[in-house]
mmJSON file of the N, C-alpha and C atoms, coordinates in Angstrom:
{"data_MODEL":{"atom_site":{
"group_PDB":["ATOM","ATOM","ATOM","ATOM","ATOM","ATOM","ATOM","ATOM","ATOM","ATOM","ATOM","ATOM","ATOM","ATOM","ATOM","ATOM","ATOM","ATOM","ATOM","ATOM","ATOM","ATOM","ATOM","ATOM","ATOM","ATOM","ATOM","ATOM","ATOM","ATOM","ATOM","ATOM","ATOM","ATOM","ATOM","ATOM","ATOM","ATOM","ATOM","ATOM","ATOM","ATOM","ATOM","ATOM","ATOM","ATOM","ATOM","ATOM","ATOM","ATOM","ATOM","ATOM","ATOM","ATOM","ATOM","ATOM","ATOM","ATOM","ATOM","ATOM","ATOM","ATOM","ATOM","ATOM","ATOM","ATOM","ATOM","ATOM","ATOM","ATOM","ATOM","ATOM","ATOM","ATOM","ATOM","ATOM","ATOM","ATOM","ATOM","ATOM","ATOM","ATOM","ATOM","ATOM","ATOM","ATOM","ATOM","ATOM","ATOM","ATOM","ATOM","ATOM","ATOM","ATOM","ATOM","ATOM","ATOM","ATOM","ATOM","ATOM","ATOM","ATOM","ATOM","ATOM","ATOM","ATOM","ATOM","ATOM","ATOM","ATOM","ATOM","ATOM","ATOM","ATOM","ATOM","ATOM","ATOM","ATOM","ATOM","ATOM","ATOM","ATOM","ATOM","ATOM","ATOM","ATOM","ATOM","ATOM","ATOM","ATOM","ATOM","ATOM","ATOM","ATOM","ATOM","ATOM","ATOM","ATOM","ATOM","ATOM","ATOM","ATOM","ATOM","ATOM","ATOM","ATOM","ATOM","ATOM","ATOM","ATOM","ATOM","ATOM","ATOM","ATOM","ATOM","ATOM","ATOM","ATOM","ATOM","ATOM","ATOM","ATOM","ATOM","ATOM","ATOM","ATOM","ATOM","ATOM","ATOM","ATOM","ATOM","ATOM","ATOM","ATOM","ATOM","ATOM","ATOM","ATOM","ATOM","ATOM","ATOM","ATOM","ATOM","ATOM","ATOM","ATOM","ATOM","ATOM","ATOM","ATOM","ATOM","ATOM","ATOM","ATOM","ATOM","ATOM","ATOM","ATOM","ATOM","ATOM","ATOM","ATOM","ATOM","ATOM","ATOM","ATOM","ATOM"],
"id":[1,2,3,4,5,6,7,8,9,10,11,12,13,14,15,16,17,18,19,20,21,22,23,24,25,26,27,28,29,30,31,32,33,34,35,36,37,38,39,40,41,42,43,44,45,46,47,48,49,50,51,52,53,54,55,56,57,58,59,60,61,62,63,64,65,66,67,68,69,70,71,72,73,74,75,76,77,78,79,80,81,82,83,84,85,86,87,88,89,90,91,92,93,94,95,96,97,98,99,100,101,102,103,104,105,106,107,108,109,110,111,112,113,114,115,116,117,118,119,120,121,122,123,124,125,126,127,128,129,130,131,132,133,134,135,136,137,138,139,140,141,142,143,144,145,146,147,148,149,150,151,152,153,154,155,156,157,158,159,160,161,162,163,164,165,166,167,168,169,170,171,172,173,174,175,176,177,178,179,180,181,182,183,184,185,186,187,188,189,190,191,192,193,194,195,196,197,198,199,200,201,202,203,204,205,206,207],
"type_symbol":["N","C","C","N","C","C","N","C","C","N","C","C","N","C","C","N","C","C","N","C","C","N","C","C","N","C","C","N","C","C","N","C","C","N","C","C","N","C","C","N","C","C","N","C","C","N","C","C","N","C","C","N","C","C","N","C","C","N","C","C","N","C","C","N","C","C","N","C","C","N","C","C","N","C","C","N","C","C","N","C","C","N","C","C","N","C","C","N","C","C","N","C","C","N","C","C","N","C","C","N","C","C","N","C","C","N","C","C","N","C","C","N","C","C","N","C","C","N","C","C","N","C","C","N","C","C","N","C","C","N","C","C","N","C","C","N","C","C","N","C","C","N","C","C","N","C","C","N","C","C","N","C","C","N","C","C","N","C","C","N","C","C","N","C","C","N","C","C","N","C","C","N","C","C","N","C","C","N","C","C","N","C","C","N","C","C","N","C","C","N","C","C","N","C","C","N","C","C","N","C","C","N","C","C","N","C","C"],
"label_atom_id":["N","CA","C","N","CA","C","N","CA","C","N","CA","C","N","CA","C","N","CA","C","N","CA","C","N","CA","C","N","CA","C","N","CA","C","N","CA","C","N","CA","C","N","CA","C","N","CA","C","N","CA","C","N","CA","C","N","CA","C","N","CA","C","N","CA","C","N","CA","C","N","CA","C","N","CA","C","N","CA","C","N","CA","C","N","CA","C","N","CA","C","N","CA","C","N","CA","C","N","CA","C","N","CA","C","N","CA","C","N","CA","C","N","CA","C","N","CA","C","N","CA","C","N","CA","C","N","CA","C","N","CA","C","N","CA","C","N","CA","C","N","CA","C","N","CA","C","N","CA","C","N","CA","C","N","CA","C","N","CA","C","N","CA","C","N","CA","C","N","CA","C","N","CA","C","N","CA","C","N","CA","C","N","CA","C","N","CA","C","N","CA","C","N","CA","C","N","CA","C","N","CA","C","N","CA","C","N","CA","C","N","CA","C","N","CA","C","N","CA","C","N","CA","C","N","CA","C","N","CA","C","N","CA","C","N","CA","C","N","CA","C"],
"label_alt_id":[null,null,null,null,null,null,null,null,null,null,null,null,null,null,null,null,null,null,null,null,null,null,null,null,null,null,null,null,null,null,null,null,null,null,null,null,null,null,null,null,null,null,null,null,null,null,null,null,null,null,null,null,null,null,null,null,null,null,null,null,null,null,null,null,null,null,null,null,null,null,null,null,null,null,null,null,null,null,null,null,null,null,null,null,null,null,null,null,null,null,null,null,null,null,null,null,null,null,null,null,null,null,null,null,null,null,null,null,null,null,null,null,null,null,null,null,null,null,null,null,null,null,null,null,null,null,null,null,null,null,null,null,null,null,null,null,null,null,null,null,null,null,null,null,null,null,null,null,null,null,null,null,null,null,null,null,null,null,null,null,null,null,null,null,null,null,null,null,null,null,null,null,null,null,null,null,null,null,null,null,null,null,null,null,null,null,null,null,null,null,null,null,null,null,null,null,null,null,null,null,null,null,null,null,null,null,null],
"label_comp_id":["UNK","UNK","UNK","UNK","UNK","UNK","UNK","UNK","UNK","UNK","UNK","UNK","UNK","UNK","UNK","UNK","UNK","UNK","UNK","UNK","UNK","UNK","UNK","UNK","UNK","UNK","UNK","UNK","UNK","UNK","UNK","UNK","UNK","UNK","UNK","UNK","UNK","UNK","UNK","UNK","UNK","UNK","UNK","UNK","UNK","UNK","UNK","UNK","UNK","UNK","UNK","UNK","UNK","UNK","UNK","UNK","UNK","UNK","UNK","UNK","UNK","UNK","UNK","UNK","UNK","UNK","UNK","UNK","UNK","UNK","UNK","UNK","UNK","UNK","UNK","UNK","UNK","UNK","UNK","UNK","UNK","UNK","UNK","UNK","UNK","UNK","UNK","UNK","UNK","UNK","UNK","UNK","UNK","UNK","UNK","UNK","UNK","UNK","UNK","UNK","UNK","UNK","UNK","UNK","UNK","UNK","UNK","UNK","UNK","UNK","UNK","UNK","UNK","UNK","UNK","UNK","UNK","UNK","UNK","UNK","UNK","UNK","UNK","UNK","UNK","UNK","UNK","UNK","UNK","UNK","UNK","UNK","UNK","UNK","UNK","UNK","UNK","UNK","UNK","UNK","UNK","UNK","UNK","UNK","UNK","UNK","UNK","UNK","UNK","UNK","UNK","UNK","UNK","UNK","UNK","UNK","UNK","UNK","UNK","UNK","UNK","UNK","UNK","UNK","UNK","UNK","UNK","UNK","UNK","UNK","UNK","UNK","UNK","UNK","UNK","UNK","UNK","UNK","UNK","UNK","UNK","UNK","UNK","UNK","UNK","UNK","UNK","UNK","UNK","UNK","UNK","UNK","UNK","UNK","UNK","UNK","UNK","UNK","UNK","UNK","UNK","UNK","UNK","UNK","UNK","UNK","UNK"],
"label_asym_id":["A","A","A","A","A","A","A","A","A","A","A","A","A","A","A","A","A","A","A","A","A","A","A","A","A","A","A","A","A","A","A","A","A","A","A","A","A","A","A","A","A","A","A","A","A","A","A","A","A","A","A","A","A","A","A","A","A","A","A","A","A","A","A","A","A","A","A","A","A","A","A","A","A","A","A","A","A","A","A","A","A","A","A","A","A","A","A","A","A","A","A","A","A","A","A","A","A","A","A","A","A","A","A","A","A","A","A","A","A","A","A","A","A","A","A","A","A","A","A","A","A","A","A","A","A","A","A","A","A","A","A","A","A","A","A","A","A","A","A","A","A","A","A","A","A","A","A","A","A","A","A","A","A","A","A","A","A","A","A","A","A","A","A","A","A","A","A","A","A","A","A","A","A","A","A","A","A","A","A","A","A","A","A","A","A","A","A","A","A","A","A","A","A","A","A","A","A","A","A","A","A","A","A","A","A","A","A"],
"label_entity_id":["1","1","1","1","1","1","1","1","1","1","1","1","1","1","1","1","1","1","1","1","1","1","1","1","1","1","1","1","1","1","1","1","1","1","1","1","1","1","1","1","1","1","1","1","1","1","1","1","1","1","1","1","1","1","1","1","1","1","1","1","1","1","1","1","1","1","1","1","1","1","1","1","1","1","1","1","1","1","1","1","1","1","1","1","1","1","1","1","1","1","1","1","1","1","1","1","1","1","1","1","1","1","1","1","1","1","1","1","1","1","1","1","1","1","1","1","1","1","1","1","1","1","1","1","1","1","1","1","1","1","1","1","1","1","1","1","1","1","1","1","1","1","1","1","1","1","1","1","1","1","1","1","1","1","1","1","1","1","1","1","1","1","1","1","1","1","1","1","1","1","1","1","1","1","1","1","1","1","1","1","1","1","1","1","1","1","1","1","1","1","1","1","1","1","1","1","1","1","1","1","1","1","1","1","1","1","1"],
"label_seq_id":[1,1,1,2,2,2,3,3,3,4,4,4,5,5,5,6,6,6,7,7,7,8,8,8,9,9,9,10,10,10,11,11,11,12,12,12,13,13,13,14,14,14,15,15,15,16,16,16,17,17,17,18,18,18,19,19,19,20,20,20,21,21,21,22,22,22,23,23,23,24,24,24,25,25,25,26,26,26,27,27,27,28,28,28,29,29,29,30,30,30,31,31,31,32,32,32,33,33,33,34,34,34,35,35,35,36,36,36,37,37,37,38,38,38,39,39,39,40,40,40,41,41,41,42,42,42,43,43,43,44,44,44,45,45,45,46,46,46,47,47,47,48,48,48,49,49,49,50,50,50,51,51,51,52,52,52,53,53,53,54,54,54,55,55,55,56,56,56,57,57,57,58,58,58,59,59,59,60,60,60,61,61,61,62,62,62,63,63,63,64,64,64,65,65,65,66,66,66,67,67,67,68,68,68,69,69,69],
"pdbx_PDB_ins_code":[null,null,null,null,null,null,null,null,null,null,null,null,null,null,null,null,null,null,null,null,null,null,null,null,null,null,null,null,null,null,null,null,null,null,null,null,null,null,null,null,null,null,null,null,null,null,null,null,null,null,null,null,null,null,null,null,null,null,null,null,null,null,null,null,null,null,null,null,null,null,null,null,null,null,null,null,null,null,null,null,null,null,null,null,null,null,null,null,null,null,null,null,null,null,null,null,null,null,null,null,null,null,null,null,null,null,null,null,null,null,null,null,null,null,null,null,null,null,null,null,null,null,null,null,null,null,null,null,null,null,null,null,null,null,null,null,null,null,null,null,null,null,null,null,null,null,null,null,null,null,null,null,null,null,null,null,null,null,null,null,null,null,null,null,null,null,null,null,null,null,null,null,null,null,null,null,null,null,null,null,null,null,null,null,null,null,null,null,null,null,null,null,null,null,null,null,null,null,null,null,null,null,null,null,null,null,null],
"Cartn_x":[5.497,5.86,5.474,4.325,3.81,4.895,4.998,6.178,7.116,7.807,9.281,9.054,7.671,7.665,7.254,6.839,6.606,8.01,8.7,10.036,11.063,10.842,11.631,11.144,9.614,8.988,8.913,9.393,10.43,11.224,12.363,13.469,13.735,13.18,13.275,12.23,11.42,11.013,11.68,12.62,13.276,14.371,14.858,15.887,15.681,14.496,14.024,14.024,13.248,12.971,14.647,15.56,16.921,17.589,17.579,17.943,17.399,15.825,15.149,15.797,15.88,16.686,18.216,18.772,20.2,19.909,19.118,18.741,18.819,17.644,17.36,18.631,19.158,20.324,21.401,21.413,22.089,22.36,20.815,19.716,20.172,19.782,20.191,21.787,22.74,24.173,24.219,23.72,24.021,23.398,22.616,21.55,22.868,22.805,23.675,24.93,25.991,26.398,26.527,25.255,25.611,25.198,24.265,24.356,25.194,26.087,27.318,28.445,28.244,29.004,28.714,27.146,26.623,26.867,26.856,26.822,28.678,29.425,31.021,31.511,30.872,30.925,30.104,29.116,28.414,29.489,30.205,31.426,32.396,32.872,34.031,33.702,32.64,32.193,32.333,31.625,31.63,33.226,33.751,35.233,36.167,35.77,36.621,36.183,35.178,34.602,33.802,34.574,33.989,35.3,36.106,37.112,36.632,36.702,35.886,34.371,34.159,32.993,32.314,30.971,31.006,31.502,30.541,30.816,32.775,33.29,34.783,35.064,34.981,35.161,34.716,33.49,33.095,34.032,34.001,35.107,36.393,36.381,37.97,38.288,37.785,37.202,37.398,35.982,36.009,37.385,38.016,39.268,40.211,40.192,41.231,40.581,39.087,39.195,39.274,39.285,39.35,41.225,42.284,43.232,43.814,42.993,43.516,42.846,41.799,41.416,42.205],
"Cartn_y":[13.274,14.467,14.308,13.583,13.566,12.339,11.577,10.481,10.648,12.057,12.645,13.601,14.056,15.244,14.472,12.936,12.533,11.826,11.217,10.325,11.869,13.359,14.611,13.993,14.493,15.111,13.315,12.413,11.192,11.77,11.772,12.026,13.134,14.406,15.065,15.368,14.339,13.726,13.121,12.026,11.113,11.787,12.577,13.513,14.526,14.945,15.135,14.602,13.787,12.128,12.108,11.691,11.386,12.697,14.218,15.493,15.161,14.646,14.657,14.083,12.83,11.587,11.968,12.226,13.066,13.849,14.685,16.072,15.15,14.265,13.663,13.052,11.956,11.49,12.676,13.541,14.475,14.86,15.198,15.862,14.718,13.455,12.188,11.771,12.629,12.356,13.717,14.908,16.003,15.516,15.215,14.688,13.733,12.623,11.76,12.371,13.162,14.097,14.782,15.642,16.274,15.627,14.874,13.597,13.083,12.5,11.799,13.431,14.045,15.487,15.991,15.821,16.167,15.216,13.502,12.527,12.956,12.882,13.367,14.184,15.408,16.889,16.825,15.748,15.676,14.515,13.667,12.508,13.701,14.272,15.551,16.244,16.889,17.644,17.221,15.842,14.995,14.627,14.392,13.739,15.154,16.439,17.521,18.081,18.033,18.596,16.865,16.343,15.072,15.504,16.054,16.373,17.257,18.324,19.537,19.657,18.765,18.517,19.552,20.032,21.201,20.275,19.641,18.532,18.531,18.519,18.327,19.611,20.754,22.346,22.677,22.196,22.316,22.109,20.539,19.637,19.978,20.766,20.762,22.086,23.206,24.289,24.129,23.183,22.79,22.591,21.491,20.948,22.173,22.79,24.155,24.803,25.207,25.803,25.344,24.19,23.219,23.377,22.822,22.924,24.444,25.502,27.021,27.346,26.608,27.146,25.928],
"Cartn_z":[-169.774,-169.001,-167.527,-167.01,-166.07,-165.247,-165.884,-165.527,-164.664,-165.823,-165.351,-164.437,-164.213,-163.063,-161.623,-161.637,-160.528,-160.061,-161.355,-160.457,-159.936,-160.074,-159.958,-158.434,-158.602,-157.005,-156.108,-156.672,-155.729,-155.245,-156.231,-155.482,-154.68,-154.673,-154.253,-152.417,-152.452,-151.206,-150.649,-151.516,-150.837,-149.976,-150.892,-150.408,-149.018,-149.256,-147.77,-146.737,-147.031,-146.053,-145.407,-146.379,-146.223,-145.274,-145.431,-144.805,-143.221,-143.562,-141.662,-141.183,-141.63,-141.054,-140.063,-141.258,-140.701,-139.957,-140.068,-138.68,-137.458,-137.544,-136.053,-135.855,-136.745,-136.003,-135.355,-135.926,-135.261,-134.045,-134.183,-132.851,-131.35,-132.03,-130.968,-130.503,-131.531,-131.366,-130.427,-130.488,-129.244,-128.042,-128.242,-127.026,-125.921,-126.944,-125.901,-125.539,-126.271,-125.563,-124.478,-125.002,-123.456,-122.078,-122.039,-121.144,-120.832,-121.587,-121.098,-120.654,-121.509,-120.133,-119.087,-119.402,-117.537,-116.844,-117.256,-115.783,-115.387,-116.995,-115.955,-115.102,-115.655,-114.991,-113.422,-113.151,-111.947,-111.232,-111.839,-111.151,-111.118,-111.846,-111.219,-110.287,-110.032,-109.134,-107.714,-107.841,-106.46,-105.946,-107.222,-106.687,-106.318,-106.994,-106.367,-105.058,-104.616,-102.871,-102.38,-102.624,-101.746,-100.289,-100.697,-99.21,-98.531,-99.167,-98.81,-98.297,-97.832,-97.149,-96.015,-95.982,-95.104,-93.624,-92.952,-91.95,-91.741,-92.804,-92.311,-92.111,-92.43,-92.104,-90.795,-90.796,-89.401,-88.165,-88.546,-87.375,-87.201,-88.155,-88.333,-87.424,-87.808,-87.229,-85.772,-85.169,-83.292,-82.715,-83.503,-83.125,-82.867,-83.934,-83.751,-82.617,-82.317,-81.081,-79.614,-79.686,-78.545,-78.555,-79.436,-79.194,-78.539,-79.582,-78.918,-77.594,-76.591,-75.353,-74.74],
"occupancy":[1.0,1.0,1.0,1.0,1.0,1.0,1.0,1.0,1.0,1.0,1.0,1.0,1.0,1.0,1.0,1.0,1.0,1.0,1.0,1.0,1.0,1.0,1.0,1.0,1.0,1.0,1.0,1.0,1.0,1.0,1.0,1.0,1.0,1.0,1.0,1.0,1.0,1.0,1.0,1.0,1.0,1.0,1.0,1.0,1.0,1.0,1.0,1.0,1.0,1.0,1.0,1.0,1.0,1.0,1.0,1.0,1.0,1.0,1.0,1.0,1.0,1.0,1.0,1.0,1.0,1.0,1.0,1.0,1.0,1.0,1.0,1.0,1.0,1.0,1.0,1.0,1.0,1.0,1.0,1.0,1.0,1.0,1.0,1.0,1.0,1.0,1.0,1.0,1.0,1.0,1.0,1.0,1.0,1.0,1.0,1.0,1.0,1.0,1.0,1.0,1.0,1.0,1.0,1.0,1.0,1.0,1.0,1.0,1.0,1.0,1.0,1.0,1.0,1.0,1.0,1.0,1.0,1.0,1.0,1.0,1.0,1.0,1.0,1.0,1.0,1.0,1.0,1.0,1.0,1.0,1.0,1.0,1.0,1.0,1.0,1.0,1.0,1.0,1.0,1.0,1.0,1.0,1.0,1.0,1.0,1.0,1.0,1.0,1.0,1.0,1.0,1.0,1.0,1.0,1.0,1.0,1.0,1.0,1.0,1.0,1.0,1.0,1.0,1.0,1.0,1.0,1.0,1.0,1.0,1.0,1.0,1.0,1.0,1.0,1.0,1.0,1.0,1.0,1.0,1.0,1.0,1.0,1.0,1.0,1.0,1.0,1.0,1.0,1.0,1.0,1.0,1.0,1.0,1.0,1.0,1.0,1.0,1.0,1.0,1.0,1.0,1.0,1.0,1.0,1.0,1.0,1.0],
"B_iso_or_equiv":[0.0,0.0,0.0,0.0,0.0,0.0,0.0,0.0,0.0,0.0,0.0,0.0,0.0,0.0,0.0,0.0,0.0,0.0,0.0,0.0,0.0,0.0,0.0,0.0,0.0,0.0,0.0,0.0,0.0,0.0,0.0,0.0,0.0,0.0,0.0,0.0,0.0,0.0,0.0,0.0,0.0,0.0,0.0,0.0,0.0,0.0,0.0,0.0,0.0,0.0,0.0,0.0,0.0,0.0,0.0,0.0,0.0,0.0,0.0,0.0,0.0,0.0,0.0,0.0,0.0,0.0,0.0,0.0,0.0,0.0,0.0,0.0,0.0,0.0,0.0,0.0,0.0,0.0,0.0,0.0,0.0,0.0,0.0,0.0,0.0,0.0,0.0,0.0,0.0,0.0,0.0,0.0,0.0,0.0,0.0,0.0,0.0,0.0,0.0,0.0,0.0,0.0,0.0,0.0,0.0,0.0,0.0,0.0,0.0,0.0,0.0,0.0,0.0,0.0,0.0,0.0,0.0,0.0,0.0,0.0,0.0,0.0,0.0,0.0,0.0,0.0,0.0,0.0,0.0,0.0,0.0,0.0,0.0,0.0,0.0,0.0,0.0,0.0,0.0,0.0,0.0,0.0,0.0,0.0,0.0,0.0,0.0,0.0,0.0,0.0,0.0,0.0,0.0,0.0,0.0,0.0,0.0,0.0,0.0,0.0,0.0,0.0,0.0,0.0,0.0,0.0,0.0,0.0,0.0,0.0,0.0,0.0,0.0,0.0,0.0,0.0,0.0,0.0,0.0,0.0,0.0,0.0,0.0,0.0,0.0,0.0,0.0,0.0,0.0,0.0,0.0,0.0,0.0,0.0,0.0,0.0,0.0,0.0,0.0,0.0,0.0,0.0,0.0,0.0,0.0,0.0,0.0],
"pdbx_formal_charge":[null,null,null,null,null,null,null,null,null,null,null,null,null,null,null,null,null,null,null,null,null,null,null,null,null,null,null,null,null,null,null,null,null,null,null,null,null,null,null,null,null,null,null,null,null,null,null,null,null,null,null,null,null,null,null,null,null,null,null,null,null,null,null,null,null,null,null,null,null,null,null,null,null,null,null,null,null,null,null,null,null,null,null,null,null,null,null,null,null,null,null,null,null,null,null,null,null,null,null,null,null,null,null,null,null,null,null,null,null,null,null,null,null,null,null,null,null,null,null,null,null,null,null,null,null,null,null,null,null,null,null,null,null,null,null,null,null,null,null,null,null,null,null,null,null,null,null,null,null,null,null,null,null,null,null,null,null,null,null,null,null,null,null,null,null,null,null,null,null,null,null,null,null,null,null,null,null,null,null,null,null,null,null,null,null,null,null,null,null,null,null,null,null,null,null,null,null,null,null,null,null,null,null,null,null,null,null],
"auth_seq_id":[1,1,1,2,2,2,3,3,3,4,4,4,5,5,5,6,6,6,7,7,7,8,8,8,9,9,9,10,10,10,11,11,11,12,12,12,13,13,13,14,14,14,15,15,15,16,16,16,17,17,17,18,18,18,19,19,19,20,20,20,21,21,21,22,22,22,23,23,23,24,24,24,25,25,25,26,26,26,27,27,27,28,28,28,29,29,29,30,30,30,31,31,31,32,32,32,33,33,33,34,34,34,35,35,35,36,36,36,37,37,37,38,38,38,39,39,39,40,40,40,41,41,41,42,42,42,43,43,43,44,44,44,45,45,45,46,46,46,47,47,47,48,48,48,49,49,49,50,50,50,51,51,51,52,52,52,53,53,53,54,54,54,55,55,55,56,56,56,57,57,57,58,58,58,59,59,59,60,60,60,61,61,61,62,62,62,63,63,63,64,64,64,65,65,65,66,66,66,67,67,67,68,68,68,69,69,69],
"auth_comp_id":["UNK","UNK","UNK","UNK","UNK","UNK","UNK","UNK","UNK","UNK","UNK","UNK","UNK","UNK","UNK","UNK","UNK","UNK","UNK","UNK","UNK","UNK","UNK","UNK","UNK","UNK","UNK","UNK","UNK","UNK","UNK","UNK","UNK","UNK","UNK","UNK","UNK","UNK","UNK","UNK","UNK","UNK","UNK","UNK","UNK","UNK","UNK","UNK","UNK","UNK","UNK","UNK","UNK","UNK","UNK","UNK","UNK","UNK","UNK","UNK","UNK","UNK","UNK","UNK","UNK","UNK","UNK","UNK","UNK","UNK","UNK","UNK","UNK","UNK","UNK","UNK","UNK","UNK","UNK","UNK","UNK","UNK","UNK","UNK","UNK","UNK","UNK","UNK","UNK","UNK","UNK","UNK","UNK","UNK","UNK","UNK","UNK","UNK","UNK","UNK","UNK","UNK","UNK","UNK","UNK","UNK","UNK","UNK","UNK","UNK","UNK","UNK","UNK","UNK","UNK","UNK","UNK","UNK","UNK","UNK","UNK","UNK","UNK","UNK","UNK","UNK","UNK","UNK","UNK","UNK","UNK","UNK","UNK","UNK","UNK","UNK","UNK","UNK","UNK","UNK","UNK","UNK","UNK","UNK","UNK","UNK","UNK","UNK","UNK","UNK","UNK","UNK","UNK","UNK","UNK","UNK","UNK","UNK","UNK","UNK","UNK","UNK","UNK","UNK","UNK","UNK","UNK","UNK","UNK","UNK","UNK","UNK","UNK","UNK","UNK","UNK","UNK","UNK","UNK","UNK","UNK","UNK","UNK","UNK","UNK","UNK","UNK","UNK","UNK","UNK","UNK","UNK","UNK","UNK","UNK","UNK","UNK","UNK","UNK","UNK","UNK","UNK","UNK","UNK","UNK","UNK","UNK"],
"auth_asym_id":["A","A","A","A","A","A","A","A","A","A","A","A","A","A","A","A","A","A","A","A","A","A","A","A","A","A","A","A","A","A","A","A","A","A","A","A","A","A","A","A","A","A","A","A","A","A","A","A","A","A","A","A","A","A","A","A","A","A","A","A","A","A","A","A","A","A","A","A","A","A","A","A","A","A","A","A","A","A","A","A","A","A","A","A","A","A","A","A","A","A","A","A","A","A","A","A","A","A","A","A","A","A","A","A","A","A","A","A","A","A","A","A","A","A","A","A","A","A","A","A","A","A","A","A","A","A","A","A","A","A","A","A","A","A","A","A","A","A","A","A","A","A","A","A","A","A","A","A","A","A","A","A","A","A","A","A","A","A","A","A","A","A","A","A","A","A","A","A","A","A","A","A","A","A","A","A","A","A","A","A","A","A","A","A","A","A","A","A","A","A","A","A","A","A","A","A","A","A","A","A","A","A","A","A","A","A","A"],
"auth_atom_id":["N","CA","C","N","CA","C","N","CA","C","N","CA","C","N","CA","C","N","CA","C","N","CA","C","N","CA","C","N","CA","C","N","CA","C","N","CA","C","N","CA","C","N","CA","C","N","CA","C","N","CA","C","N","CA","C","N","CA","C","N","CA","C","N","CA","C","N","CA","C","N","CA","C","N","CA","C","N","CA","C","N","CA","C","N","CA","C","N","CA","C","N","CA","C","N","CA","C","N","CA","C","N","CA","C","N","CA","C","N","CA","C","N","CA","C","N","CA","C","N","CA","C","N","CA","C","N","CA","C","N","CA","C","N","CA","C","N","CA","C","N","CA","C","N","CA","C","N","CA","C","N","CA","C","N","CA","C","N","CA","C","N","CA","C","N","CA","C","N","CA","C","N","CA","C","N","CA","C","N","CA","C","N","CA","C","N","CA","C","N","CA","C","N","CA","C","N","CA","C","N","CA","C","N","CA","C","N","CA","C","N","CA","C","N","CA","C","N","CA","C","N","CA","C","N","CA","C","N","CA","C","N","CA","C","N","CA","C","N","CA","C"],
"pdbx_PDB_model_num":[1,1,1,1,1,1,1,1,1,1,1,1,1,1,1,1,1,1,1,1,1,1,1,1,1,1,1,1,1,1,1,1,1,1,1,1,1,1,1,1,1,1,1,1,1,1,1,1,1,1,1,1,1,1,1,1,1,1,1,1,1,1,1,1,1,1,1,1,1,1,1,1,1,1,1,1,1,1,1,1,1,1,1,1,1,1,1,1,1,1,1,1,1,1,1,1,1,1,1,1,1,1,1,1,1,1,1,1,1,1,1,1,1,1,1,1,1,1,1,1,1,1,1,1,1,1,1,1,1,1,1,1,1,1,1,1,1,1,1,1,1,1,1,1,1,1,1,1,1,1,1,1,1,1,1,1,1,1,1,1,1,1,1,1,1,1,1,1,1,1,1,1,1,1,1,1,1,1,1,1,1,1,1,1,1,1,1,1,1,1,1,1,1,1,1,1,1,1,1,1,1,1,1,1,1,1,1]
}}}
């Protein structure tokens, strides 16, 4: 009896053991995720106002009032 109640409370560790496991890999598959969405979302960002630059608003700005006086 004692036999069959320790190979239960095996498997049923193992099975745990096996659930954590999967959690973390999980945990490590969102992780890298959203990492790899923040470094894109920070390369989009740059590549959509890399024109829009304050410095070019500025200049751009002078020029127009230099042409209108």
């Amino acid at each position: 009896m004692f036999f069959i109640n320790s190979l239960l409370f095996t498997k049923v560790l193992l099975l745990l053991l096996l659930l954590l496991l999967l959690l973390l890999l999980l945990l490590l598959l969102l992780v890298v995720v959203v990492v790899l969405v923040a470094a894109n979302f920070d390369k989009f960002i740059k590549k959509s106002f890399a024109s829009v630059s304050l410095k070019n608003v500025i200049r751009n700005r002078f020029i127009l009032l230099d042409c209108l006086i």
